[in-house]
C-alpha positions in Angstrom: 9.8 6.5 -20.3 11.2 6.9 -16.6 14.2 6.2 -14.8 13.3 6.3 -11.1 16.1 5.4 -7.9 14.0 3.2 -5.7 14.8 1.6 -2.0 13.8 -1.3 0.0 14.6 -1.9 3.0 16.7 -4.3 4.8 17.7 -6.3 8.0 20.6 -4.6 8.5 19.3 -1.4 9.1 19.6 -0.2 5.5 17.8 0.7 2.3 19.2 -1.5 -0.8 18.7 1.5 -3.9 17.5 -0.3 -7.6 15.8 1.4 -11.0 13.1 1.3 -11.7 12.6 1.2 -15.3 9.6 2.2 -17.5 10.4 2.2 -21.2 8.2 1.1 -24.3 5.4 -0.3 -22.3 7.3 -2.6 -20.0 9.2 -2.3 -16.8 12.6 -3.3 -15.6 14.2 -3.6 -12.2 17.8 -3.4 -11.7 19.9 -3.6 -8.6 22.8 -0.4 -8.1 24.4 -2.6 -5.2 24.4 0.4 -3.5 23.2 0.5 0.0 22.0 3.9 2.5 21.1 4.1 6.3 17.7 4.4 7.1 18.5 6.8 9.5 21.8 8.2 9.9 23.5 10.0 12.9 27.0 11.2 12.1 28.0 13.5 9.9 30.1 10.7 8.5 26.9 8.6 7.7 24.9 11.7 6.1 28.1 11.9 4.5 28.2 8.6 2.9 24.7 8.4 2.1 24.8 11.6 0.2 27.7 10.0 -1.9 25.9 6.7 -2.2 22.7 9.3 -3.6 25.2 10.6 -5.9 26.6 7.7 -7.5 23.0 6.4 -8.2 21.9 9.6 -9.7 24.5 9.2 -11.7 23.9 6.0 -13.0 19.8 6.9 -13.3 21.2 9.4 -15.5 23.3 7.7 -17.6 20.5 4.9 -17.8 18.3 7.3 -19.1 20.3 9.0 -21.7 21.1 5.4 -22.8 17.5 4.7 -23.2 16.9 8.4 -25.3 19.9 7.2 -27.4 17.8 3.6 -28.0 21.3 2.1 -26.8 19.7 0.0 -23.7 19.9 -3.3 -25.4 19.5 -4.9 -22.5 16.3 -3.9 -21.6 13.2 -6.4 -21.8 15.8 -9.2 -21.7 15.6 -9.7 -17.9 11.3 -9.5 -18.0 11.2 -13.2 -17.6 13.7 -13.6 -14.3 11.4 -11.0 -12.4 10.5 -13.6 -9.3 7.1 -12.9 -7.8 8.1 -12.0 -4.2 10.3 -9.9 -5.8 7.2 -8.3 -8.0 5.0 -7.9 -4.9 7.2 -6.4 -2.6 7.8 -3.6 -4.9 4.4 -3.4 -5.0 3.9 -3.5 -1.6 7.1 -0.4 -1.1 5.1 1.7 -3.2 2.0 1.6 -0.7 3.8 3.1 2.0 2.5 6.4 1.7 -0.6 5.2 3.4 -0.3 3.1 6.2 -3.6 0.9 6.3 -3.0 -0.2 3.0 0.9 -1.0 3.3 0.1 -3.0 6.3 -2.6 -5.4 4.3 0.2 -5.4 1.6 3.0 -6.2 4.0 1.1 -9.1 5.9 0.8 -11.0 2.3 3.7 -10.3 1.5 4.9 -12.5 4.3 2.5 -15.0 3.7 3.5 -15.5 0.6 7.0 -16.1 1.9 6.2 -18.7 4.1 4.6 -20.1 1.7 7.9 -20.3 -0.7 9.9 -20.6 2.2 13.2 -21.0 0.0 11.7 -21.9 -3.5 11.4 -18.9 -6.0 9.0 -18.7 -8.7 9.1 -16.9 -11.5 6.6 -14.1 -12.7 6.2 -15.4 -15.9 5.8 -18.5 -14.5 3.1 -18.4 -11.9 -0.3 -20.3 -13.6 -4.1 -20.7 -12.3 -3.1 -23.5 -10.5 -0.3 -21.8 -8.3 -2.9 -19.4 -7.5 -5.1 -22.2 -6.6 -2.3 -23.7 -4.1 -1.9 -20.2 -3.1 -5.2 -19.5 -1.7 -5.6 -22.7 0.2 -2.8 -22.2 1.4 -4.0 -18.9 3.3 -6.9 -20.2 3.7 -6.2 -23.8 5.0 -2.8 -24.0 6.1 -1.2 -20.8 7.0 -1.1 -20.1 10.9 0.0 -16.8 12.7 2.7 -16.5 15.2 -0.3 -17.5 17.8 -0.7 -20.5 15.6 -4.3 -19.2 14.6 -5.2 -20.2 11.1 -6.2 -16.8 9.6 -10.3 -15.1 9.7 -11.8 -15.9 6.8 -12.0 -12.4 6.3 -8.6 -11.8 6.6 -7.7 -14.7 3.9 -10.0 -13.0 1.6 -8.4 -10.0 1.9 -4.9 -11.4 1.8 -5.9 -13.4 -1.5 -7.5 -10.0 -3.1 -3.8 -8.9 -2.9 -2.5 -11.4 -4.7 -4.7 -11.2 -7.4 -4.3 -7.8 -7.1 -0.4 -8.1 -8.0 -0.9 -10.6 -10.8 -4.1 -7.8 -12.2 -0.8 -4.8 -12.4 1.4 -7.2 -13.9 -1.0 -7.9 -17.0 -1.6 -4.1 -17.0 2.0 -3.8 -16.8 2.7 -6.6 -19.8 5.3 -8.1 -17.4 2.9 -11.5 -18.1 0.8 -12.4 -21.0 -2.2 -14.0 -19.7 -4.7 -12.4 -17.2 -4.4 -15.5 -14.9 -6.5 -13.7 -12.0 -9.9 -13.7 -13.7 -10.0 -17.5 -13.6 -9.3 -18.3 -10.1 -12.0 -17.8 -7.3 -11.4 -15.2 -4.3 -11.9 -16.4 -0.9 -15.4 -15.3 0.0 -15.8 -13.1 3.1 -18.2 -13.6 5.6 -20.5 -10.7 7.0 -19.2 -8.8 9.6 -20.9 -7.4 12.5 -21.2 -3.5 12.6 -20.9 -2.2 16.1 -22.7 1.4 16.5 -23.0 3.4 19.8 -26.5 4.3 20.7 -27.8 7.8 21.6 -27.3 6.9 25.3 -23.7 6.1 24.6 -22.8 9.1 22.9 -24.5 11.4 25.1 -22.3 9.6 28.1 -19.1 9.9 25.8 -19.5 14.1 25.5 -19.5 14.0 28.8 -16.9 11.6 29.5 -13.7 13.9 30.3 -10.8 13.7 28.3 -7.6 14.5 28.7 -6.9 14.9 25.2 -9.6 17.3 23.8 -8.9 17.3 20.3 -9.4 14.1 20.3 -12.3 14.0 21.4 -13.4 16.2 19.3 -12.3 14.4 16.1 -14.1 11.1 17.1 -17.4 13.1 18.3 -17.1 14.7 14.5 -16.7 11.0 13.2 -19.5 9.9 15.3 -22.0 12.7 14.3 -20.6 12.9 10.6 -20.4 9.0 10.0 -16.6 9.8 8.3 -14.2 7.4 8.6 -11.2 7.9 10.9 -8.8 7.9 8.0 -10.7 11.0 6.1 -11.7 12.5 9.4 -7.6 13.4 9.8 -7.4 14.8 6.2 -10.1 17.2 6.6 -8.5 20.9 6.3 -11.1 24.3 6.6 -11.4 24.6 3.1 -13.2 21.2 2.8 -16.2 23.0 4.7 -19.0 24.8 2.5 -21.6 26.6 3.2 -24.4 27.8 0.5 -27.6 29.5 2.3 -28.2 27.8 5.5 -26.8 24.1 4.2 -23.1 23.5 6.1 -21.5 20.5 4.2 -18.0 19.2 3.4 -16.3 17.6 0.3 -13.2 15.6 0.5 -11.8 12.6 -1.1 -11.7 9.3 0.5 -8.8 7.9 1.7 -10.1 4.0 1.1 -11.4 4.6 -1.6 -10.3 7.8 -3.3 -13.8 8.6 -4.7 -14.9 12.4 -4.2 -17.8 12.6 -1.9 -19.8 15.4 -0.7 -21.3 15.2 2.9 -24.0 18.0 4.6 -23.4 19.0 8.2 -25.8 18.3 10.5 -25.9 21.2 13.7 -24.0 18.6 15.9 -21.3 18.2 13.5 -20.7 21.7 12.8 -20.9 22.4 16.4 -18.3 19.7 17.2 -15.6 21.5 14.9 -16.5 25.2 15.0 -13.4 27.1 15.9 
């Protein structure tokens, strides 16, 4: 069971606060109609949003203690008006912690709204051949504000999302019926993977740079074969050394799987201290 003040942002500026309700195996959203600014400037506004805060705190808590006291009759009654749009942008909210992700997430998200446009369609509701007219939709019809129709590798990835959203509803019994499974994804096409010969690294070390930590971060990348995204995380205490073997472990950030890497002498010479 959890009662947990959520936001979303608006046009205007603003974060819109809701619950976000976990009880018994199912989930509920309801809106405070309460509203913050995103960033506030006065001590007026810091003001006000602290009293806004305090208000929904109040009602989380009283939410909660209704739930404990198996008094929240209302609950589970509302499952079935959960719209979809509604469903993946909250998915797509809680992503913002990393960045790459929240973007993908974000971009479908506003697919899928042009693809609504002003029609709403109910969780509950949405069945294999929805999803059909969804995917050729991103695949066929949808253009970008250069009106491009999207990569084929970018409507595979857009699609994954979906699918994605409709897999954590199941897990989340917000629907019955893993609808997912039974509609094909959009297959991508292989990419073509760029690398930088020993020529063009040897030209880069000696390229200056105004901005030598930089530098020194991609030249790690380049020697380590680390991403971007896990070269940033690294801290000291990722570095081992047992005997005369140098090698890191960290967790990736795509991927989150723990991975162990050995340091060749160029790498550790590119980030000793």
């Amino acid at each position: 069971m959890s009662v947990t003040i959520r936001k979303k942002p608006t046009n205007t500026g603003k974060y819109s606060l809701y619950l976000d309700i976990y009880y018994n195996g199912r989930r509920d959203f309801r809106s405070l109609k309460l509203s913050i600014i995103k960033k506030p400037k006065t001590a007026a506004e810091k003001i006000l949003n602290d009293e806004k805060w305090r208000i929904a705190e109040k009602v989380r808590l009283n939410t909660e203690t209704e739930l404990v006291n198996s008094n929240y009759s209302k609950f589970g009654t509302k499952q079935t008006d959960i719209s979809f749009l509604d469903y993946f942008e909250k998915l797509t909210q809680e992503r913002r912690t990393s960045a790459g992700t929240f973007a993908n997430w974000d971009s479908t998200f506003k697919v899928l709204k042009q693809y609504y446009g002003n029609r709403s369609k109910k969780l509950v509701d949405i069945t294999e051949t929805d999803l059909a007219a969804i995917r050729k939709f991103i695949s066929d019809k949808y253009r970008t504000s250069a009106n491009q129709p999207l990569s084929t590798n970018a409507a595979s990835s857009y699609f994954n999302k979906v699918k994605a959203a409709l897999n954590a509803a199941f897990d989340e019994k917000l629907v019955d019926v893993k609808i997912a499974s039974r509609v094909k994804g959009i297959k991508p096409e292989e990419t073509k993977r760029e690398f930088l010969t020993e020529e063009e690294v040897i030209k880069l070390i000696k390229t200056p740079c105004p901005f030598p930590l930089l530098q020194q971060a991609f030249m790690f990348s380049a020697f380590s074969g680390l991403r971007w995204s896990d070269v940033v995380n690294l801290q000291w205490l990722d570095v081992q050394t047992t005997g005369e073997r140098t090698f890191i472990r960290y967790r990736q950030e795509k991927t989150k799987g723990a991975e162990t890497v050995d340091l060749n002498k160029k790498c550790y010479c590119s980030i000793r201290r």
